[in-house]
N, C-alpha and C positions, 0 to 999 in steps of 0.2 A: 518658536512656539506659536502656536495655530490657534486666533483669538475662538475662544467657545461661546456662542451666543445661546442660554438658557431660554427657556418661554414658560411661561404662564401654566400649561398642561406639565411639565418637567423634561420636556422630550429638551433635547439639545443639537445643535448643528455648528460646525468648525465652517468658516467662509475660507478656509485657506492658507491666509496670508499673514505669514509672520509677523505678529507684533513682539515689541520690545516695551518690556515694563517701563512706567515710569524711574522707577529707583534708575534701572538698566539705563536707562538713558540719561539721570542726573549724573550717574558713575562716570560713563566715557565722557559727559561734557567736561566735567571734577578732573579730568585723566588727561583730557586734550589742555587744558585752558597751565594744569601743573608745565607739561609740554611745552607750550608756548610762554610761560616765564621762563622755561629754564634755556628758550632759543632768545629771548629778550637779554640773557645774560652774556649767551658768548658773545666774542669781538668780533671786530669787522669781517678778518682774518676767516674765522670759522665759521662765519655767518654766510662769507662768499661760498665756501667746498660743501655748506650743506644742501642737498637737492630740497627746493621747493621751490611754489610757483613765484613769479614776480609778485604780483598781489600781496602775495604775506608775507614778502622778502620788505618790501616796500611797507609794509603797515608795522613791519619790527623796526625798521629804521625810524620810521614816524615814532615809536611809541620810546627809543631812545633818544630822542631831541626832546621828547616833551618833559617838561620840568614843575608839574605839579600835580599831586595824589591823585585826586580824582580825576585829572585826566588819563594817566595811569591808568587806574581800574579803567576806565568807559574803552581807554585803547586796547587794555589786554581783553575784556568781554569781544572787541570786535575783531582781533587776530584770533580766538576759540571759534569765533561765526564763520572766521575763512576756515581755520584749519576742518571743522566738520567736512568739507567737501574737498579737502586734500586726502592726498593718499601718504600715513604716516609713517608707513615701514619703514623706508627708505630714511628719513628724518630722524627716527630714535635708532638704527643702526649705527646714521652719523655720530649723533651722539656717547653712543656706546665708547666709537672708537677714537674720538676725541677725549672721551673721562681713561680710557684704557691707553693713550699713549700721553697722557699728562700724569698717569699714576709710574708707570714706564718710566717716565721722567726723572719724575719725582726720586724712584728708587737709584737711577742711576747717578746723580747728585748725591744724594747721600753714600753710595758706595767712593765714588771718586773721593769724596769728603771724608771720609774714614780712611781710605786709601793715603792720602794725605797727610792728616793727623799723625799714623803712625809711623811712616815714614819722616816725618819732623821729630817723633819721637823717638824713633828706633831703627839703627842699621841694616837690622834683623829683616825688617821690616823692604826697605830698596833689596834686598841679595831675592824675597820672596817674591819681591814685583816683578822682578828681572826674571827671575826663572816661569811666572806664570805669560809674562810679555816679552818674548826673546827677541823682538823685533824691535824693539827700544833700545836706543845707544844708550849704554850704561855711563858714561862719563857726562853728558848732558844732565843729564837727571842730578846724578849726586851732584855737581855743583849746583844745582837748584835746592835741593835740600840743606846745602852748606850752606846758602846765602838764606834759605828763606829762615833759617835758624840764625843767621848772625841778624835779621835784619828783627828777627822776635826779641833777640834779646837787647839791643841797642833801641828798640823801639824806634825802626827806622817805618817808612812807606813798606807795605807789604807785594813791594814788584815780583820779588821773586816768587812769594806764595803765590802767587795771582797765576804764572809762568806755571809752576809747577802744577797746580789745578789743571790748565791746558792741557798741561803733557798726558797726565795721566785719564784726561776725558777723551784724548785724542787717542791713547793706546787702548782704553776702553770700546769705544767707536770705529775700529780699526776693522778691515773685514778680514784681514790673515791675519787676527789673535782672537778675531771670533769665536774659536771651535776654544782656546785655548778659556776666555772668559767665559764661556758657557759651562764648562765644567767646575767654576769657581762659583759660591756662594758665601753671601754674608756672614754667615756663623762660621763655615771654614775660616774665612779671613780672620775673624774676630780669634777665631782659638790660634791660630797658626801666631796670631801675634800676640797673645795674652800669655803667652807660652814659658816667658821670659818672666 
């Protein structure tokens, strides 16, 4: 938007050059500085594979060693001063795809976790694994269900639960039962074994 400069007579004349509102500009600082807490947050880990410059890589690191509030704020206003003259795209992409494969995650955990349960609960349950994971030895497994059930009810250490979790995150994450778990979802599971 093309600042308008008014005169005295009413006549008016545009010089050009785009300015940006005040508000407009407290927004993006408010936008960047959100930004830069939420890059103060990840770990080292994520902090290395996200693209930016040293400088702000360097003043995130400074502002998670530092251990008191107001240093805090004064660090996070002065990583918003770098990030202004960063280029962010690249950076909330990272983002993006770090909250997209922790939610990934997340769901795959809870399936494996369900997957589990019911199979410690129900026969019904191993005969449906096996036929959706055909590349799974079936005798492995059920003595892992058989033990992690004797060791439930003796209230033993839970090694076998522990084994069985493996197995079935490992036939989950497998790339030839890929096409096979792809066609499978949580609610199917849930009915195919609610069944009984």
């Amino acid at each position: 938007m093309a600042e308008t400069i008014y005169k005295i007579d009413g006549s008016h004349e545009t010089d050009g050059v785009d300015k940006i509102s005040k508000t407009k500009r407290k927004q993006q600082m408010h936008e960047l500085q959100d930004l830069g807490e939420e890059l103060v947050a990840l770990s080292k880990d994520a902090l290395k594979k996200t693209p930016m410059s040293d400088e702000l890589r360097e003043a995130i690191k400074e502002y998670q060693r530092i251990p008191t509030h107001g240093a805090h704020r004064r660090q996070m206003q002065y990583i918003g001063k770098i990030m202004r003259s960063e280029d962010t795209a690249p950076i909330v992409e990272k983002l993006k795809q770090l909250k997209g494969s922790s939610t990934a995650a997340t769901a795959l955990l809870h399936r494996i976790e369900r997957y589990r349960t019911e199979m410690i609960a129900k026969d019904k349950a191993i005969t449906q694994f096996l036929s959706d994971f055909p590349s799974i030895d079936a005798q492995p497994l059920r003595a892992l269900v058989r033990n992690a059930r004797k060791e439930a009810e003796q209230s033993k250490p839970p090694k076998a639960y522990r084994e069985l979790f493996q197995l079935i995150k490992t036939a989950l994450e497998s790339p030839a039962d890929m096409n096979d778990a792809n066609g499978i979802n949580d609610k199917a599971i849930e009915a195919e074994f609610n069944d009984e």
